[in-house]
N, C-alpha and C positions, 0 to 999 in steps of 0.2 A: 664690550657691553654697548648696546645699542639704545640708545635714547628715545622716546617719545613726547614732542611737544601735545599738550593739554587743548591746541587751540584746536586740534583737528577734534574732540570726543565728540559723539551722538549721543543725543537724548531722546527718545519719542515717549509719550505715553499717550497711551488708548489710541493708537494711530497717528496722531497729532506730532510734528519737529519741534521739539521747544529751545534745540544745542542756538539757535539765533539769538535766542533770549537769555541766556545760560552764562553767567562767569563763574560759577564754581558749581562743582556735584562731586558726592561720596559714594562709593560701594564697600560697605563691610556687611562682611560675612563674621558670625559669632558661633558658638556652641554652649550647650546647657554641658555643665563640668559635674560631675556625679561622687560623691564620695563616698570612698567602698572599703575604708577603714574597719581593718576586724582587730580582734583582742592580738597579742601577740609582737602586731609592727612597731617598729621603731619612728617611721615616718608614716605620715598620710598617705593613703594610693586613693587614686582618682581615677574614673575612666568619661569617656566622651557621651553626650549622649546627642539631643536634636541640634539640630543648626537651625539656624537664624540669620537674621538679617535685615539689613534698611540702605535706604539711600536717601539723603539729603540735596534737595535744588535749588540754586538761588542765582536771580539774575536782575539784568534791567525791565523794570517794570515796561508795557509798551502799552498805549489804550487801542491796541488796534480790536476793533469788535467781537469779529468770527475766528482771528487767528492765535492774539496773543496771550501771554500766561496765563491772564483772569480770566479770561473769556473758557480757555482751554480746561484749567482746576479747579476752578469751584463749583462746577455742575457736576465735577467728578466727588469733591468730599465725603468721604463714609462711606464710597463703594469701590470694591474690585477693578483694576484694569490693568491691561498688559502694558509692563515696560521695558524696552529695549534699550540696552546699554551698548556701546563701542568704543571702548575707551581710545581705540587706534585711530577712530575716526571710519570712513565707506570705504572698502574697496576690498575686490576679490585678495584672498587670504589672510586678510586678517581678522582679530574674533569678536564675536558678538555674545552678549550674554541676553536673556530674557525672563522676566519673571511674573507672574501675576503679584499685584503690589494693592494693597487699603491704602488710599491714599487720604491722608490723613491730615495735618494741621498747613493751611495754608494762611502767609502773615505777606502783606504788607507794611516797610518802614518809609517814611516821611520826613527824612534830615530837614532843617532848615535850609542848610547852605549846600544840599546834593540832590541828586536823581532818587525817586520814586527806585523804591528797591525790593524784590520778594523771595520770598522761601517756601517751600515746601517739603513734607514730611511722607515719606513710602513706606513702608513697612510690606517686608517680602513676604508672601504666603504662597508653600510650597516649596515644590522645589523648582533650582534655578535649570535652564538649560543655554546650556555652554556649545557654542556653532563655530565656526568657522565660512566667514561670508564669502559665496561663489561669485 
């Protein structure tokens, strides 16, 4: 089994690198579960029905102006943008996922005794596309 360190992933959204400012991010994929119980069964049957999806981002806050987190997601809140995932990190062969995402709740935390720290909320819309980088 072959391992992957976490420090190499990629993040972009709307164009923007945000994996510099990034110490942790999510990819789940869900599905809508249907219940299709008729008279008769012993047990419940179920079948699959839409997929879903979110990704969660969170890093060190940076006040850089043009480039960094805040500058980059809150002009973005409440609208559509492409986001590109790599969980292997750049390089020819390995994969890349993409998906148009509503990006949705971005927070700022303020410890007293730590770093300026933020989060934000994706919510996938559509469907995802699955590459493999040349």
């Amino acid at each position: 089994m072959a391992r992957v360190h976490s420090k190499h992933t990629y993040a972009s959204l709307a164009g923007n690198d945000l994996s510099q400012y990034l110490n942790d991010s999510d990819w789940t994929r869900t599905t809508d579960v249907r219940k299709l119980t008729t008279y008769g069964n012993d047990n419940e049957v179920y079948a699959g029905g839409l997929g879903d999806g979110s990704t969660d981002l969170s890093g060190t806050y940076d006040n850089t102006a043009v480039t960094g987190p805040r500058a980059v997601i809150e002009p973005l809140i409440g609208t559509n943008a492409v986001f590109v995932y790599r969980p292997e990190g750049t390089g020819a062969g390995l994969p890349e996922r993409s998906v148009d995402v509503v990006v949705g709740e971005y927070k700022e935390t303020h410890p007293v005794a730590d770093y300026v720290m933020w989060t934000v909320k994706l919510q996938h819309s559509g469907d995802v596309t699955h590459s493999t980088q040349a």
